[in-house]
C-alpha positions, 0 to 999 in steps of 0.5 A, spaced: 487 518 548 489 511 550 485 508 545 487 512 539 494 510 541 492 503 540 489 504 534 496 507 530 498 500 529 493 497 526 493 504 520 501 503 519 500 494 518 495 496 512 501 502 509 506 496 510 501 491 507 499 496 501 506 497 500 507 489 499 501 488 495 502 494 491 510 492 489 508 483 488 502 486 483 508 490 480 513 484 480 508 479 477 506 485 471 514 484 470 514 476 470 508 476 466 508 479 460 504 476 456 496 478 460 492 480 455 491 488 455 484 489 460 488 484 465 494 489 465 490 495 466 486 493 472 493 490 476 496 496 474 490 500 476 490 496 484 498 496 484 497 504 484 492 504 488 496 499 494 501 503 493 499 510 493 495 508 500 501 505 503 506 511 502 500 516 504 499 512 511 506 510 512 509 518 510 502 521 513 504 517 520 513 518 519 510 526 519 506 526 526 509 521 529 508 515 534 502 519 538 498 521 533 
């Protein structure tokens, strides 16, 4: 029971992290409109998929609290 607490904190800094990267690949796309359209589509397609797994585990660990 110890050891799974000891390992919440490690899933919430990979959400907060996906959060991060996900957002600094959306703000770069912003102040780089010039990338070529492959380029575009795969920053696109890691930003979704950075922030998509942020919010789940960070949402997912707000839901059951700190214990589980």
């Amino acid at each position: 029971m110890i050891a799974f607490r000891r390992l919440r904190f490690p899933f919430t800094f990979m959400g907060v992290l996906g959060l991060a990267i996900g957002l600094w690949v959306v703000v770069y796309l912003a102040m780089h409109p010039g990338l070529d359209p492959g380029s575009r589509v795969a920053a696109l397609g890691t930003g979704a998929v950075c922030l998509g797994f942020g919010a789940y585990v960070l949402i997912r660990r707000v839901r059951r609290g700190p214990t589980n």
